[in-house]
C-alpha positions as protocol buffer text, in pm:
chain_id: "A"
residue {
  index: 1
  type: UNK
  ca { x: 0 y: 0 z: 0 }
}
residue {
  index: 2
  type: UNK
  ca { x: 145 y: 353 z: -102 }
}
residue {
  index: 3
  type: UNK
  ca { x: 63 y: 652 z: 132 }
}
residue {
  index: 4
  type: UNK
  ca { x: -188 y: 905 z: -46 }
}
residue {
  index: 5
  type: UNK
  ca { x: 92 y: 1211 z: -7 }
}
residue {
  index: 6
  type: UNK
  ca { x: 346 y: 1007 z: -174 }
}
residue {
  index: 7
  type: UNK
  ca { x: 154 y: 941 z: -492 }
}
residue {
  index: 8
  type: UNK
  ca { x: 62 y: 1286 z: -498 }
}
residue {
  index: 9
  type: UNK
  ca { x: 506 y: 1366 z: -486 }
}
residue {
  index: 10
  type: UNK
  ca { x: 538 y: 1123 z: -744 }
}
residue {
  index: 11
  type: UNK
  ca { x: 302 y: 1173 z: -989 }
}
residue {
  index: 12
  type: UNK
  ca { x: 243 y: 1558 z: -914 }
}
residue {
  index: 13
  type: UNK
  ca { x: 579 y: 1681 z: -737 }
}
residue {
  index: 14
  type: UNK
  ca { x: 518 y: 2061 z: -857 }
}
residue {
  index: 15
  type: UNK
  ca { x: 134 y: 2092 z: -749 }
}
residue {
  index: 16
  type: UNK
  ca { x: 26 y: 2190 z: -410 }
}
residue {
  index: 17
  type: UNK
  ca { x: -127 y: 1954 z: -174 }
}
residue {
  index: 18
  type: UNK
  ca { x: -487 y: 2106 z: -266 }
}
residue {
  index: 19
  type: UNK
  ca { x: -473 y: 2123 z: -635 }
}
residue {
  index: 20
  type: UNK
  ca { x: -280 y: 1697 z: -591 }
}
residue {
  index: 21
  type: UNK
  ca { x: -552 y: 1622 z: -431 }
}
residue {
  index: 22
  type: UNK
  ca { x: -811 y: 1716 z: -701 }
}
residue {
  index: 23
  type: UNK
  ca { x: -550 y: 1515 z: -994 }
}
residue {
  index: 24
  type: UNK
  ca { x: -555 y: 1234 z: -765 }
}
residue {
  index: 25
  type: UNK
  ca { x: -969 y: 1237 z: -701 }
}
residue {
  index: 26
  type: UNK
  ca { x: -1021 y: 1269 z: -1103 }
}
residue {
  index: 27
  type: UNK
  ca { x: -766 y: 1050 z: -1196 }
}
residue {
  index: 28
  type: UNK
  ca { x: -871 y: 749 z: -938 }
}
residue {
  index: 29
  type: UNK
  ca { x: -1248 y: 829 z: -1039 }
}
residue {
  index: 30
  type: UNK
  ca { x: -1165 y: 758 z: -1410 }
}
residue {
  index: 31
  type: UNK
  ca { x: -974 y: 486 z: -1334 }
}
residue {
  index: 32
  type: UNK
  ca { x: -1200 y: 336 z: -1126 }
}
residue {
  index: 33
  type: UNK
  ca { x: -1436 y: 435 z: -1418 }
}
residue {
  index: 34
  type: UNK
  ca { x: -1204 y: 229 z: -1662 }
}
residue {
  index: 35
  type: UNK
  ca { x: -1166 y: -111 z: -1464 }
}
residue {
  index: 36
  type: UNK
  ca { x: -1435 y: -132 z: -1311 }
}
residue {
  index: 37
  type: UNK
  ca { x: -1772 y: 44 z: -1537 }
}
residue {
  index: 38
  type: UNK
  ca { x: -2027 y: -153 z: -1362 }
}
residue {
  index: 39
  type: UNK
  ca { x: -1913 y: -40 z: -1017 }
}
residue {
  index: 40
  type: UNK
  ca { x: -2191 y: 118 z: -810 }
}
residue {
  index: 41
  type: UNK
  ca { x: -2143 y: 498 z: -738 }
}
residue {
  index: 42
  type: UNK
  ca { x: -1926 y: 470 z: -354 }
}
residue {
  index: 43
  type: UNK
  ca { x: -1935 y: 118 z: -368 }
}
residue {
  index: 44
  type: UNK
  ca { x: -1612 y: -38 z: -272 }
}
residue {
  index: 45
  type: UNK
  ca { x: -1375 y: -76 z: -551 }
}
residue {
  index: 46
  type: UNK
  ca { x: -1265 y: -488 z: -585 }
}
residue {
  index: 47
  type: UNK
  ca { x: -935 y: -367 z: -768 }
}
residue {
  index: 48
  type: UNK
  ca { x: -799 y: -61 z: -589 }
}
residue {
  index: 49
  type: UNK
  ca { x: -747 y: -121 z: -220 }
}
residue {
  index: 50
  type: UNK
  ca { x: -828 y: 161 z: -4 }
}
residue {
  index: 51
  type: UNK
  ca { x: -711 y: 180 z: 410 }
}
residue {
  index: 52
  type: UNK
  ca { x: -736 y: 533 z: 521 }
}
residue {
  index: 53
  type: UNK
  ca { x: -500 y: 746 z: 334 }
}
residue {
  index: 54
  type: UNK
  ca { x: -307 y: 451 z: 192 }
}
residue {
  index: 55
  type: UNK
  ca { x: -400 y: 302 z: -152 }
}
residue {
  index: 56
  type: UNK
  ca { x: -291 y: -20 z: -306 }
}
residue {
  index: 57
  type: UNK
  ca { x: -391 y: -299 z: -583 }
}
residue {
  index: 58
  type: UNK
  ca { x: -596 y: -618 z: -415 }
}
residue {
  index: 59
  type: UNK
  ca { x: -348 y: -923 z: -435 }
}
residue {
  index: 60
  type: UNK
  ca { x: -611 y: -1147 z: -490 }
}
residue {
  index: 61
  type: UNK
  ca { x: -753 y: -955 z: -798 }
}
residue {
  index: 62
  type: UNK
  ca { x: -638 y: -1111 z: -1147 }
}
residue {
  index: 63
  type: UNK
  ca { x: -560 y: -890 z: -1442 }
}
residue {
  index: 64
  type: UNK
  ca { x: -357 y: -918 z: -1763 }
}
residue {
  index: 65
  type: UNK
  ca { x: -160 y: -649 z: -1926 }
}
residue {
  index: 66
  type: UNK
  ca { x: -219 y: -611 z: -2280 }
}
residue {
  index: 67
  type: UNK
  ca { x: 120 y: -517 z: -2324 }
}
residue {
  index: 68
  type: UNK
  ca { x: 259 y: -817 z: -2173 }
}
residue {
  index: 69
  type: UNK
  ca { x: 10 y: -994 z: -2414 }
}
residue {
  index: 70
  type: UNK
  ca { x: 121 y: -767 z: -2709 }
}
residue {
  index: 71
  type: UNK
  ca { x: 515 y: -840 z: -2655 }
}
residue {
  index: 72
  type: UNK
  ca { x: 436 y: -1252 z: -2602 }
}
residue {
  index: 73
  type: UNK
  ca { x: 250 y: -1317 z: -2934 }
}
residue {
  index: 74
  type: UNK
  ca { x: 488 y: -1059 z: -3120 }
}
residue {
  index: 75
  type: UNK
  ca { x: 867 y: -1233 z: -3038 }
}
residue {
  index: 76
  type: UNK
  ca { x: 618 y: -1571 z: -3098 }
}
residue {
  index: 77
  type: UNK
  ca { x: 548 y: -1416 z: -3456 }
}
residue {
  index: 78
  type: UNK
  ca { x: 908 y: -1319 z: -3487 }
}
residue {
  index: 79
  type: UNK
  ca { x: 1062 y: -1605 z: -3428 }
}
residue {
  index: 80
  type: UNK
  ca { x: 845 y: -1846 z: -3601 }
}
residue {
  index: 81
  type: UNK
  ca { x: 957 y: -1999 z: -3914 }
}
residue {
  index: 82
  type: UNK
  ca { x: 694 y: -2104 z: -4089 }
}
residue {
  index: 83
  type: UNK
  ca { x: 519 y: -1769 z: -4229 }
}
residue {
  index: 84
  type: UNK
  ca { x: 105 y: -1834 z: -4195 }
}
residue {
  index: 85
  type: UNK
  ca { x: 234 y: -1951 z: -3825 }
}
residue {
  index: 86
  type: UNK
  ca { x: 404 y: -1632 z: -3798 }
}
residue {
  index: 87
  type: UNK
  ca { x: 147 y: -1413 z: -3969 }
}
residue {
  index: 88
  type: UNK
  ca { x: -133 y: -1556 z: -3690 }
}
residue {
  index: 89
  type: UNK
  ca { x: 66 y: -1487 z: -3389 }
}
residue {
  index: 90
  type: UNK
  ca { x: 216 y: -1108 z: -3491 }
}
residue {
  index: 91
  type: UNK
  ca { x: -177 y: -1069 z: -3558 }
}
residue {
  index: 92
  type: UNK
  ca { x: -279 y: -1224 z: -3182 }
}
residue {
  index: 93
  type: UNK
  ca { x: -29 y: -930 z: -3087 }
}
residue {
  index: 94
  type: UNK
  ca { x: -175 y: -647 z: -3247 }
}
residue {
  index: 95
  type: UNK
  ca { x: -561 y: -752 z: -3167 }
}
residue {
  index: 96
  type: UNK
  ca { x: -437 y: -784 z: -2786 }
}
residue {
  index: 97
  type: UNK
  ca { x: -366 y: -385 z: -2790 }
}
């Protein structure tokens, strides 16, 4: 869990604490808007991990990064030899991002 005042230093180091504060309400709200759409307005978020002024991602959610997706099926594509094999996994990559 990362303390609320230390995201604000490193993601906003030249803003105040008042006008960090706002970035950090809009920018949770969207991203809470982004992972979780169905979310109820104030309802507890499953991903984002909240304990007083600390913040953190739940350990037991699962995710997948696209781009870890993206770079997997790419080097696959890459390094295949035979070309329609290579051809279908480049295009896995692409349709991952």
């Amino acid at each position: 869990m990362i303390d609320r005042e230390e995201i604000f230093r490193e993601i906003w180091p030249g803003q105040d604490e008042d006008a960090a504060n706002r970035s950090f309400k809009v920018s949770l709200n969207s991203l809470l808007k982004t992972i979780e759409p169905h979310r109820k307005a104030r309802e507890e978020s499953y991903f984002i991990r909240r304990n007083g002024s600390f913040y953190g991602i739940n350990p037991d959610a699962v995710f997948q990064l696209d781009t870890i997706l993206f770079e997997e099926w790419v080097t696959e594509g890459l390094t295949e030899k035979d070309p329609f094999q290579a051809k279908g996994a480049a295009g896995e990559g692409f349709e991952a991002v």
